[in-house]
C-alpha positions as CSV (number, residue, x, y, z in Angstrom):
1,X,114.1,127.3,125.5
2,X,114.4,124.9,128.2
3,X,113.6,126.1,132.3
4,X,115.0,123.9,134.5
5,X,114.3,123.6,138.8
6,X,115.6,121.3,140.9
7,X,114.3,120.8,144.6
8,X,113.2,124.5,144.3
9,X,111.4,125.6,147.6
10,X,109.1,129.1,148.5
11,X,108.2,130.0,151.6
12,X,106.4,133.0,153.5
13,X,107.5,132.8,157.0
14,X,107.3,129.5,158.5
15,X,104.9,128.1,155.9
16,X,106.4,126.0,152.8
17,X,104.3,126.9,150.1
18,X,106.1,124.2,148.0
19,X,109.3,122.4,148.4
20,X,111.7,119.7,146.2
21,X,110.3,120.3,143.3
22,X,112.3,118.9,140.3
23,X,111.1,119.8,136.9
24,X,112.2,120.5,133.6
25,X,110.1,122.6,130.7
26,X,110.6,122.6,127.7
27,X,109.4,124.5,124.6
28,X,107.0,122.6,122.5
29,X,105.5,120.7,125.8
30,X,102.8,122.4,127.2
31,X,102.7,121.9,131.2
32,X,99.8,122.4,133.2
33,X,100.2,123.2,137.1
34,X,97.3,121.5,139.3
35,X,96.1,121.8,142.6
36,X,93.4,123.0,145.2
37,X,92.9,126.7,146.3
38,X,95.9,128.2,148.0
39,X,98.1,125.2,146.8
40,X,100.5,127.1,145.3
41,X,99.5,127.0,141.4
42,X,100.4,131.4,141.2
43,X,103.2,131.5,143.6
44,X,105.2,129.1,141.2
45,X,104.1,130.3,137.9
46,X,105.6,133.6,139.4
47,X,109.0,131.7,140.4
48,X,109.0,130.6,137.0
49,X,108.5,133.9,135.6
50,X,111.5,135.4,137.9
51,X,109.0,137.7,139.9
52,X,109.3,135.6,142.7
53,X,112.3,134.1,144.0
54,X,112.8,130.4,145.1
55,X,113.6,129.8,148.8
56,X,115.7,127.0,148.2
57,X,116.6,125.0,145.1
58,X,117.6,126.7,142.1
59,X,115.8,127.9,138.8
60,X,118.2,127.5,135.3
61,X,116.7,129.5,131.9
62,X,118.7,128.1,129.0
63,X,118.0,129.2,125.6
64,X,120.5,127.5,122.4
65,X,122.7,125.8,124.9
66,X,123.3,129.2,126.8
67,X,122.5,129.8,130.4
68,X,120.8,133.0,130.3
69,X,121.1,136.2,133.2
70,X,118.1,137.2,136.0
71,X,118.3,140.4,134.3
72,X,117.8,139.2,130.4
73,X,114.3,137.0,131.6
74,X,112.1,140.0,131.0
75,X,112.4,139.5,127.3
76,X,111.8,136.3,127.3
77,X,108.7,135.6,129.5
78,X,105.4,136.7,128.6
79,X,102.6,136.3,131.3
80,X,98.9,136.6,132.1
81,X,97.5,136.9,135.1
82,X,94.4,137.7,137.3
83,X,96.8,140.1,140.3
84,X,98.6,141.5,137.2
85,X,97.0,145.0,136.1
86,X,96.6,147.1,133.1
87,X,97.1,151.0,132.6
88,X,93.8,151.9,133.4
89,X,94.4,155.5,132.5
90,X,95.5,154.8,128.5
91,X,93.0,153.9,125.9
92,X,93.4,150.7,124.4
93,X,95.3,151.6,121.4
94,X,97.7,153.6,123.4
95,X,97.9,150.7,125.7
96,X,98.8,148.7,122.9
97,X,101.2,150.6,121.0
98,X,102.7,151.0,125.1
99,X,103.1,147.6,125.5
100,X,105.0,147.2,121.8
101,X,107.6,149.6,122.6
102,X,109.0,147.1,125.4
103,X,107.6,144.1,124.1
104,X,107.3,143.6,120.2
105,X,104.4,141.9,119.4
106,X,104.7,137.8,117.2
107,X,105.8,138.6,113.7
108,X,102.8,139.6,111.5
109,X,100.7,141.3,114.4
110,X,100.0,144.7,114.7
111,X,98.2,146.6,117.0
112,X,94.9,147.0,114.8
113,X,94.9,142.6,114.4
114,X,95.1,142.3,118.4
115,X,92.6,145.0,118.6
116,X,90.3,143.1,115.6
117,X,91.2,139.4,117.2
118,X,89.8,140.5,120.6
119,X,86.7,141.9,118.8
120,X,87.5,145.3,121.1
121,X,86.7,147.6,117.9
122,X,84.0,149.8,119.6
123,X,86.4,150.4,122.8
124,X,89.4,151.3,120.6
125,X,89.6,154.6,121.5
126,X,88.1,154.2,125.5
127,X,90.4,154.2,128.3
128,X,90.9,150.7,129.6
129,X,89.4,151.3,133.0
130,X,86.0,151.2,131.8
131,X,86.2,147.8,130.8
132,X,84.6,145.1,131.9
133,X,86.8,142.5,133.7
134,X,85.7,140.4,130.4
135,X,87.4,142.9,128.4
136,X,90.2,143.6,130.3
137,X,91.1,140.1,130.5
138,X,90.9,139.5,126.8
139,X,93.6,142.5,126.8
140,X,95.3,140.5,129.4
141,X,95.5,137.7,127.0
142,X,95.9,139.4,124.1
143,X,99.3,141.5,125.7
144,X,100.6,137.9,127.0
145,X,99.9,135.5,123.9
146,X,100.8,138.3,120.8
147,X,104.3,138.7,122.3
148,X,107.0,137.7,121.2
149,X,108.5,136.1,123.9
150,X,109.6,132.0,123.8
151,X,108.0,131.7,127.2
152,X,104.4,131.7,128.0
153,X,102.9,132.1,131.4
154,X,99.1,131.9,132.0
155,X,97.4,131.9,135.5
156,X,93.2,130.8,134.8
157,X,93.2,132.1,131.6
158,X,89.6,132.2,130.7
159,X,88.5,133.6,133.9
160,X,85.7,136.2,133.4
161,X,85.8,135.6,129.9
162,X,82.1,135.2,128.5
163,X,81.3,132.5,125.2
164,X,83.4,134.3,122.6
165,X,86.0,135.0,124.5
166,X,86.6,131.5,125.9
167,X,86.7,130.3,122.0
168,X,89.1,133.3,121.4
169,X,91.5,131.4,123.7
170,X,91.5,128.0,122.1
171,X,91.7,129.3,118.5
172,X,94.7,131.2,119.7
173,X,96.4,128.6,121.7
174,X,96.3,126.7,118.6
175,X,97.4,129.2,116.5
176,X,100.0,130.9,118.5
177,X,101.7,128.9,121.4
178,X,103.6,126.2,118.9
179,X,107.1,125.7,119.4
180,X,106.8,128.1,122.5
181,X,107.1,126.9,126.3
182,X,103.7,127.3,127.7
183,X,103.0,126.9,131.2
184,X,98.7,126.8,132.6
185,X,98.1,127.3,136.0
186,X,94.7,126.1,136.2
187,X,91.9,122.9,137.5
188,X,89.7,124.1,134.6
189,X,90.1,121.2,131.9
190,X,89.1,123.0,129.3
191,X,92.1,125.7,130.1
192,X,94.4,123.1,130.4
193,X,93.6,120.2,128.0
194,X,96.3,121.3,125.6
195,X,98.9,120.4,128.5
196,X,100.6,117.2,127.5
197,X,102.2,117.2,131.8
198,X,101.3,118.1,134.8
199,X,102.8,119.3,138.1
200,X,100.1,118.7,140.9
201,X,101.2,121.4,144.2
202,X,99.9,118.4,146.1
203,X,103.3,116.7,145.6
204,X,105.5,119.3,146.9
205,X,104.0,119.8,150.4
């Protein structure tokens, strides 16, 4: 999988959020996206994902050589964010088995190993709105990283994530993102250390 932009632009209004930004992403080369508050880190990760769309510039998926539609992304991005929300009305499981049906999970993982790996046992059967936002980020994650998608998008991963679930996210971003394209939006070093470049927002003003 390879994501291409070149001198991609978004704006709101008058105000350039980013602009000229060249890049190319590529599977097996983790990226991390720097830069201050309000910089811009989430409103590219979402031009990236195809939620947004660029103002200027142009944004290329190309998977074995083949350009790939707007409408065909969906299947191929996975993403994790803190403004992205869970069905707060379903329990877990149902969640879960919810998310498969549009979604299937990385081969070898089943509903009962996410809900295991997260260590969510007791709250199998709860609905997801009385989580905690610890628990209903390692959800998040867990809906996100299990997928079997080429394409991995996470905005500040680890946020409200206590001890446990901070070391839930390395042992699974080395056990599940390689030969994937994996984008962190993040300043945190230990979210992005794995990130072998870097796109600083500062750049692109």
């Amino acid at each position: 999988m390879k994501i291409t932009l070149h001198q991609a632009g978004k704006r709101y209004n008058r105000n350039w959020i980013f602009r000229r930004l060249d890049a190319q992403l590529v599977a097996g080369s983790p990226v991390a996206i720097t830069g201050q508050n309000g910089s811009g880190k989430s409103t590219l990760l979402q031009v990236i994902a195809g939620v947004l769309e660029q103002s200027e510039g142009t944004l290329q998926y190309e998977q074995d050589g083949r350009v790939l539609e707007p409408s065909s992304l969906y299947r191929q991005v996975a993403i994790c964010a803190p403004y992205l929300e869970l069905i707060e009305e379903l329990t877990l499981l149902e969640f879960l088995h919810f998310h498969e049906g549009f979604k299937p999970w990385l081969p070898g993982i089943t509903a009962d190993f996410v809900v295991e790996s997260t260590g969510l046992q007791d709250a199998r059967n709860k609905q997801i709105r009385d989580f905690s936002s610890g628990m209903k980020q390692r959800v998040k994650l867990a809906q996100a990283v299990l997928s079997n998608a080429p394409v991995l998008l996470l905005d500040e991963p680890t946020s409200n994530l206590d001890t446990k679930g901070v070391a839930m996210y390395h042992q699974w971003m080395q056990d599940f993102t390689g030969g994937r394209l994996l984008v962190i939006a993040s300043n945190d070093e230990s979210e992005i250390g794995i990130c072998t470049h870097r796109i600083s927002m500062a750049d692109y003003k």
